[in-house]
C-alpha positions in Angstrom: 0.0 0.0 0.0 2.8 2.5 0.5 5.8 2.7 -1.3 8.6 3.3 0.4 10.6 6.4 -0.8 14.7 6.8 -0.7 16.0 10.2 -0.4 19.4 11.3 -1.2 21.0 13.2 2.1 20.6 16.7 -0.2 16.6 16.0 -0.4 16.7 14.4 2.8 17.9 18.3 4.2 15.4 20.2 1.8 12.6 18.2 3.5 13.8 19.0 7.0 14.1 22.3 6.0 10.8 22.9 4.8 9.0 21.3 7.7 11.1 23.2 10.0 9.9 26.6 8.4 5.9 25.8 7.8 6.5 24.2 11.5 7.8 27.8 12.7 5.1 29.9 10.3 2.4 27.7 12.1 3.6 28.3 15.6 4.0 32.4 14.5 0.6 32.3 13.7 -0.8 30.7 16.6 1.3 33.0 18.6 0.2 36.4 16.6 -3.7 35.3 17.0 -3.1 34.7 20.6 -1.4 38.5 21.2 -4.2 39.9 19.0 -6.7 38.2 20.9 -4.9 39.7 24.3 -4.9 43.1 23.1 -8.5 42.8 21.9 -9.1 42.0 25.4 -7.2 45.0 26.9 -8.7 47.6 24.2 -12.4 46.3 25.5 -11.2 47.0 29.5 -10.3 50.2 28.9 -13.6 51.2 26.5 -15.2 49.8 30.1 -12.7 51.9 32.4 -13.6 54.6 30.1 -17.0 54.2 29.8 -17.3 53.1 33.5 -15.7 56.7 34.8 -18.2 58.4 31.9 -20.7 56.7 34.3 -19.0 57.7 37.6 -18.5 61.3 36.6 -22.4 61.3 34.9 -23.4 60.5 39.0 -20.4 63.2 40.1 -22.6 65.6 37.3 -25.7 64.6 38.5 -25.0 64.9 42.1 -23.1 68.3 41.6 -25.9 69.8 39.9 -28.8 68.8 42.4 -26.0 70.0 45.3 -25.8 73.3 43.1 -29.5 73.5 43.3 -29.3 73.2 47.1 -27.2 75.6 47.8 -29.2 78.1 45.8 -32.3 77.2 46.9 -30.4 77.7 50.6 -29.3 81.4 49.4 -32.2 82.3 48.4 -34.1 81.3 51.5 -32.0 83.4 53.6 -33.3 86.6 51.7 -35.7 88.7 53.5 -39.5 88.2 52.2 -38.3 85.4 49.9 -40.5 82.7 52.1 -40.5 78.8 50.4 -38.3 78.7 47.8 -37.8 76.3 45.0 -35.3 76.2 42.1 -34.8 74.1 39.0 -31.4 74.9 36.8 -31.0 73.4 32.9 -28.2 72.4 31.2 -27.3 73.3 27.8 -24.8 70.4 27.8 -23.2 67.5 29.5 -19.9 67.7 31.4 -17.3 67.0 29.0 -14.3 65.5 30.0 -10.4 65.3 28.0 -8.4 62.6 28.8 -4.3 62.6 28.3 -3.1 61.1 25.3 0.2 59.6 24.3 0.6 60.5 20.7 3.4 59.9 17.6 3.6 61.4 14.5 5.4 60.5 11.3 6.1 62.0 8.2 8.5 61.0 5.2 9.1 62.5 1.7 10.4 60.3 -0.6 11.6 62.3 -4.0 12.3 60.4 -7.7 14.0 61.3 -10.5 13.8 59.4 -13.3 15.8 58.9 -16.5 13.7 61.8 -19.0 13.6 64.6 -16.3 10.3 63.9 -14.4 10.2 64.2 -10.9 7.6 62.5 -8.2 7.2 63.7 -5.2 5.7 61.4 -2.4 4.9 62.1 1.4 3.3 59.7 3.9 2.3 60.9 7.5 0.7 58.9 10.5 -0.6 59.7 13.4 -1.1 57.5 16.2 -3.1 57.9 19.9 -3.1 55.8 23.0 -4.9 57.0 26.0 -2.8 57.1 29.0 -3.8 55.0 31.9 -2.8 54.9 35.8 -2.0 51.9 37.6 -5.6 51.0 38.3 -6.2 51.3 34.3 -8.3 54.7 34.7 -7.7 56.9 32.1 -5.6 60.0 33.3 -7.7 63.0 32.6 -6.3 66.3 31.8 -9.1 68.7 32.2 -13.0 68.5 32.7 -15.6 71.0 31.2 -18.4 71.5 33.5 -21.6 71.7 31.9 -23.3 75.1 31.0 -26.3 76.3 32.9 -29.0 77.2 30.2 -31.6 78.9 32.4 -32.8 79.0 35.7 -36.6 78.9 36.7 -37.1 80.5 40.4 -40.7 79.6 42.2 -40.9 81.5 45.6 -43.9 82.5 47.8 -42.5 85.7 48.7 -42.0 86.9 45.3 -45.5 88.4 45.1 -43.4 91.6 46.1 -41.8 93.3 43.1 -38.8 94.2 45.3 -38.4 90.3 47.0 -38.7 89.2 43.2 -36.1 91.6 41.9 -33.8 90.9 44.8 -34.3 87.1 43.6 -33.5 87.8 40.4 -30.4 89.4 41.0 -29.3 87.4 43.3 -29.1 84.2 40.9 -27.5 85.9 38.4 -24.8 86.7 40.8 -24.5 83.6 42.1 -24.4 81.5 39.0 -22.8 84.3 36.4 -25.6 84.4 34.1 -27.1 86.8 32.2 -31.1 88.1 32.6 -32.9 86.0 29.9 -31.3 82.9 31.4 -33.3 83.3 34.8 -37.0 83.5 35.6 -38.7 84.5 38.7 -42.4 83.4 40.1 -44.5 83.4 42.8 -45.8 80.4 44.4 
């Protein structure tokens, strides 16, 4: 059923020589999928650090902004006449938040000549970004935008009295650095 084959020693060493090389290009392979899968793994933890601090600075956001409509509320209390007050502030936006990056830039200009006088000009450039991480695999952030009020709507009992109402009035827009139109004053 099978022959038996005779090599010479020269094919004997071209044989061995092949299956050493498709044996190492097999094991590269499997080695290269297996590091791809890895850094797969490591890009999809830090999407979740990332995401996961969005969330954690969302509830910092969140929690700033209802404290931010205590303390106003508390202010605005303390003013003479003002009686039960209530306040509601809008956002025009979200908090936005600028993480550190590592990043690398390349650019090379190759130039030809050839034979009849023409010249070709080529340039290539990359660019490439990683996020930079602490120990715990946070992101590192730089800076954070807070979020801009868009208006403010003021309901107090004691603003029946033009002068309580106007005192209100000014007083959020000193308090919060807004303009006028942004703020709105009503009796309960």
């Amino acid at each position: 059923m099978f022959k038996k084959i005779n090599f010479n020693e020269k094919e004997k060493k071209k044989l061995i020589s092949l299956l050493v090389v498709g044996l190492l290009c097999v094991v590269s392979l499997v080695a290269l999928d297996f590091l791809q899968r890895k850094e797969k793994i490591s890009d999809t933890d830090k999407g979740q650090n990332i995401a996961n601090q969005s969330e954690e600075t969302g509830e910092e956001a969140s929690s700033k902004k209802d404290d931010l409509e205590k303390q106003l509320t508390a202010i605005l209390k303390e003013i003479n006449g003002s009686g039960d007050v209530s306040v509601m502030i809008t956002y025009d936006n979200s908090q936005e938040i600028e993480p550190a990056y590592n990043s690398s830039s390349t650019k090379e200009t190759t130039s030809e000549t050839d034979s009849s006088g023409g010249e070709r000009t080529v340039e290539t450039s990359s660019e490439n970004k990683t996020i930079v991480t602490s120990d715990s695999s946070n992101p590192i952030v730089i800076k954070t935008k807070e979020a801009k009020i868009k208006g403010v709507l003021v309901v107090a009992s004691g603003a029946k009295d033009a002068q309580v109402k106007q005192t209100l009035y000014e007083a959020v827009q000193t308090a919060l650095q807004i303009s006028g139109h942004q703020v709105e004053v009503y009796a309960k």
